[in-house]
C-alpha positions as CSV (number, residue, x, y, z in Angstrom):
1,X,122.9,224.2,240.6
2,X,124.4,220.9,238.7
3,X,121.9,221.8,235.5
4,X,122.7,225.4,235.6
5,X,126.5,224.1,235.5
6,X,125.2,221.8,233.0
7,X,123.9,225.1,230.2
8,X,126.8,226.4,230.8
9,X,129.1,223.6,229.8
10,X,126.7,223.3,227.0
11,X,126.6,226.8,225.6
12,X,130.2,227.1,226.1
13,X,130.7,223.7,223.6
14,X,128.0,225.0,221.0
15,X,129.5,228.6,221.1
16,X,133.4,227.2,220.4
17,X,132.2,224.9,217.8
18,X,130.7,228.0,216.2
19,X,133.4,230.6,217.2
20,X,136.3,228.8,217.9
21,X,138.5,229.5,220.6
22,X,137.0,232.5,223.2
23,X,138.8,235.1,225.3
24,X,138.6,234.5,228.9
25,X,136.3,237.9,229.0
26,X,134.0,236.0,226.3
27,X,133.4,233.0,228.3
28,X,132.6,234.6,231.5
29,X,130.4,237.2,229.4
30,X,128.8,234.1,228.2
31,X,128.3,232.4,231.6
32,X,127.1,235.5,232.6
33,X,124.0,235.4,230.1
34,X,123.7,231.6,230.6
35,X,123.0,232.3,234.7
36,X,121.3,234.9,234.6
37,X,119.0,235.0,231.7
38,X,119.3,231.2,230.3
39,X,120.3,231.9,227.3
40,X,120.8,229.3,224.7
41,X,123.5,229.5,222.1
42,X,122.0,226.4,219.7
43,X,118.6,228.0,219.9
44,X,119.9,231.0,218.1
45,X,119.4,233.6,221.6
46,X,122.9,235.2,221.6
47,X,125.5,235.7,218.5
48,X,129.4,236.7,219.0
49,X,129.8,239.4,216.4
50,X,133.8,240.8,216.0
51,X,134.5,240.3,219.6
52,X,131.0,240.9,221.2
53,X,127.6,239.3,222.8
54,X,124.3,240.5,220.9
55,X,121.3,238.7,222.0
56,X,118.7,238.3,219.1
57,X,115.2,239.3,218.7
58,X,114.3,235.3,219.0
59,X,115.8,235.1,222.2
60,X,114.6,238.0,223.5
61,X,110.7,236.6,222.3
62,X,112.2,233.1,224.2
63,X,113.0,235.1,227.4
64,X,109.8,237.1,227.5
65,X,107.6,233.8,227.3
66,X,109.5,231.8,230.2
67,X,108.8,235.1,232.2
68,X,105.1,234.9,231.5
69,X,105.1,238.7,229.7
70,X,101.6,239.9,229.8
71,X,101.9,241.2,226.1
72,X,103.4,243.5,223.7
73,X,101.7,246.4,221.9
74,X,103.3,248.1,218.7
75,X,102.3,251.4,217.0
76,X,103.7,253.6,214.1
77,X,104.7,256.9,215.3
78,X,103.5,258.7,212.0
79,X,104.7,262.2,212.6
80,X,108.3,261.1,212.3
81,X,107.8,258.3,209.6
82,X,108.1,259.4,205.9
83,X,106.6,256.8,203.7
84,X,107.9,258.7,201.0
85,X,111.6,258.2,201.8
86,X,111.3,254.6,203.3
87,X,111.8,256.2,206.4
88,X,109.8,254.1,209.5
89,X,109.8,254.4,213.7
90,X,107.9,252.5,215.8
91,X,107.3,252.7,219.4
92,X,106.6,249.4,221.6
93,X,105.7,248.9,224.6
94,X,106.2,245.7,226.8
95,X,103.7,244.9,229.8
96,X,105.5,242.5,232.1
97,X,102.1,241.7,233.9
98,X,98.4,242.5,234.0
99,X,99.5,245.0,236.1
100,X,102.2,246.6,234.6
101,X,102.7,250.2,233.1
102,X,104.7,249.0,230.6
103,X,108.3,249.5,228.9
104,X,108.9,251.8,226.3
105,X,111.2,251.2,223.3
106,X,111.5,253.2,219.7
107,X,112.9,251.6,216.8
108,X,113.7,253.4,213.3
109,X,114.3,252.1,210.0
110,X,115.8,253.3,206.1
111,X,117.6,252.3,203.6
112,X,120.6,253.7,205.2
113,X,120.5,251.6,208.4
114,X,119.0,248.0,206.7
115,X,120.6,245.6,204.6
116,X,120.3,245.4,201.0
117,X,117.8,242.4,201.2
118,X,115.3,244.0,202.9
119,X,115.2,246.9,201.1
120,X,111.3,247.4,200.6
121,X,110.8,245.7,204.4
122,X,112.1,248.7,206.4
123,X,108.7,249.1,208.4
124,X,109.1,245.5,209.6
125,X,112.6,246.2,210.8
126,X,111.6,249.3,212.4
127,X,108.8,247.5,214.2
128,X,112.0,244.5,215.2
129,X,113.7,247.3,216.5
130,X,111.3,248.7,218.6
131,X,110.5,246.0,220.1
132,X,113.6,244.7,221.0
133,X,114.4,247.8,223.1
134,X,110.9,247.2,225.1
135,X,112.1,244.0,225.7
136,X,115.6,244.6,226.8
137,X,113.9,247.5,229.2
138,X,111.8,245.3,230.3
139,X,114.3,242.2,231.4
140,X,117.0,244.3,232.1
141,X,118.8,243.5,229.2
142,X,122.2,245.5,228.5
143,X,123.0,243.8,225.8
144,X,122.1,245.4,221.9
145,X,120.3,243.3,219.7
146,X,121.7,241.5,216.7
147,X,118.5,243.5,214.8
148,X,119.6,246.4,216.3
149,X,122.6,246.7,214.0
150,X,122.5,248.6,210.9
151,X,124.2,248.0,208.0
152,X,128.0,245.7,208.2
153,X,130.6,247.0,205.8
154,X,132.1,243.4,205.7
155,X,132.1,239.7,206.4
156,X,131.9,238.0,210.1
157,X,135.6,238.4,211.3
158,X,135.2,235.4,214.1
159,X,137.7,232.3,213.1
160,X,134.4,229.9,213.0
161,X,135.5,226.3,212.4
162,X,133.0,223.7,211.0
163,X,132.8,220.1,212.0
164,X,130.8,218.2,209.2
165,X,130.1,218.6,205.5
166,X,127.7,220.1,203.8
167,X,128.1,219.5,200.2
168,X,129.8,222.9,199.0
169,X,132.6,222.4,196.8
170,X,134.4,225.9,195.3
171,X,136.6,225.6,192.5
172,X,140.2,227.7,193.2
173,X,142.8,227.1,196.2
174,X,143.0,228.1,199.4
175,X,143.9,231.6,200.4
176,X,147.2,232.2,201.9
177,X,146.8,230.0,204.9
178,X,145.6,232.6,207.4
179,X,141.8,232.4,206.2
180,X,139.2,229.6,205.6
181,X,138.6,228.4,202.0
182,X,135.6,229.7,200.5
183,X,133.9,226.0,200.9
184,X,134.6,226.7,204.6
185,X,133.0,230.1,205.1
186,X,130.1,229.0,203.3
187,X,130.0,226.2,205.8
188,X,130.9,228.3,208.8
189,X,128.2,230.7,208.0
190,X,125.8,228.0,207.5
191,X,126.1,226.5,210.7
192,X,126.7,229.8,212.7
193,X,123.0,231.0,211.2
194,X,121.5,227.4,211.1
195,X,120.7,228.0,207.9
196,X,119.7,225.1,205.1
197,X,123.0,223.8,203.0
198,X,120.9,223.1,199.9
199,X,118.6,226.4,199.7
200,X,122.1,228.6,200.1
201,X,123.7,226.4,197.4
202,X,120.5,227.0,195.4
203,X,120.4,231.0,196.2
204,X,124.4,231.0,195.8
205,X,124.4,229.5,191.9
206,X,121.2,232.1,191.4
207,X,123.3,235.0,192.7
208,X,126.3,234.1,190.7
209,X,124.2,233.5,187.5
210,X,125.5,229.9,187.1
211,X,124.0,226.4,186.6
212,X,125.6,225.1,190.3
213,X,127.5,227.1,192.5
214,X,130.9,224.9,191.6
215,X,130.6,226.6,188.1
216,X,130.9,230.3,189.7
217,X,133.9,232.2,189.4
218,X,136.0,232.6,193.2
219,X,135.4,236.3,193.1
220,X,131.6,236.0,192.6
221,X,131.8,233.4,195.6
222,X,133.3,235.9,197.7
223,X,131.0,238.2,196.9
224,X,128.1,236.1,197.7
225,X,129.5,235.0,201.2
226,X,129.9,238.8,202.0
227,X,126.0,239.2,201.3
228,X,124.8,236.1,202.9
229,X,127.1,237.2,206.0
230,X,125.8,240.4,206.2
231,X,121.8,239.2,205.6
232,X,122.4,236.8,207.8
233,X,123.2,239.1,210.7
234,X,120.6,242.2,209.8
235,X,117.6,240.4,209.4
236,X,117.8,236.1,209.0
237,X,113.9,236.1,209.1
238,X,114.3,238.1,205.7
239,X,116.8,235.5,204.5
240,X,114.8,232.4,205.4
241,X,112.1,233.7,203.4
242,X,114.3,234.6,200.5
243,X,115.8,230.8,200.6
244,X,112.3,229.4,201.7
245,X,111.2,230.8,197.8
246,X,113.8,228.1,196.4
247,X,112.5,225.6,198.6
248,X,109.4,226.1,196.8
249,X,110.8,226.3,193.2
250,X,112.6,223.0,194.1
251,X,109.5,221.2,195.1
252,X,107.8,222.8,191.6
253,X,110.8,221.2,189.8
254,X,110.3,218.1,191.1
């Protein structure tokens, strides 16, 4: 009992710092997922997206270990794939035990329903898709999946606050006083996504087309933090690949 009321405590902590402030509904939604599934908000299991829980394909993979799944098996449902068109569904199937029949989920990809970056990986997301739905079958899971999500027309709307630095500094003021500096969102996203402050200040001056991401106009800022926001949530394992490549062009430079 005292280190269940511990995780909660804990993901309650991790999920303001990330979130800010939660409705009454949010936190019990969130204690909810901490007692029943043990959920971890700093492992990356559960997002708050515009007022709502999603639990992610990681934490779903997280869940299915601690309950000892017996194994997952994938296949591409041809007949209603078109190659031709980008067009992918996959069916999985979950097998909680030795034993078990197995859970049945369908996942479909395109162009229309996947972010920009991953156009070119929509069999992938497809095959994310599927399995997710297994899993949540499986576990009982009525939450959807952050990779579950097609395509966001915007940028996160949470008030996220950050609580240390990470080296971003964006020329131009502050907006009117009812939203974050640009320095901040970049911030706010980095921490929400745990993503690496110097590969997204590398990929940020490369999107912009400048030297260092100071030197980029505030309007090509903005746009970039709309992208990253929105690759972020679709598909991060695309996004830590795309960074990962300026990892590696850092480490030819040096």
């Amino acid at each position: 009992m005292r280190i269940r009321k511990i995780a909660r405590r804990t993901n309650l902590s991790v999920a303001t710092r990330a979130w800010g402030q939660l409705s009454k509904p949010a936190r019990s939604g969130l204690a909810a997922l901490t007692e029943k599934y043990s959920l971890s908000v700093a492992l990356g299991d559960v997002q708050y997206i515009d007022g709502r829980w999603y639990i992610t394909h990681a934490g779903l993979l997280r869940l299915a270990h601690r309950n000892h799944c017996s194994g997952i098996k994938t296949t591409l449902e041809r007949h209603y794939s078109e190659p031709s068109a980008s067009r992918w569904v996959f069916k999985a199937t979950v097998y909680k035990s030795p034993r078990s029949m197995g859970f049945v989920g369908y996942g479909d990809a395109d162009p229309s329903n996947v972010s920009p970056l991953v156009r070119g990986a929509e069999m992938r997301v497809a095959e994310t898709r599927a399995v997710n739905r297994a899993l949540r079958k499986a576990y009982g899971i009525g939450l959807c999946s952050v990779e579950e999500l097609g395509s966001l027309s915007g940028p996160p709307t949470s008030s996220l606050r950050p609580d240390r630095p990470t080296g971003f500094h964006v020329a131009g003021p502050s907006n009117n006083g009812h939203h974050p500096r640009l320095r901040d969102q970049l911030c706010l996203l980095i921490r929400q996504h745990n993503l690496d402050p110097a590969l997204v200040k590398a990929y940020a001056a490369d999107f912009c087309g400048t030297e260092t991401l100071k030197e980029a106009s505030r309007d090509l800022v903005e746009s970039f933090i709309s992208h990253l926001a929105k690759a972020a949530k679709e598909d991060r394992d695309a996004l830590l690949c795309k960074l990962n490549s300026y990892a590696q062009s850092q480490e030819v430079q040096q």
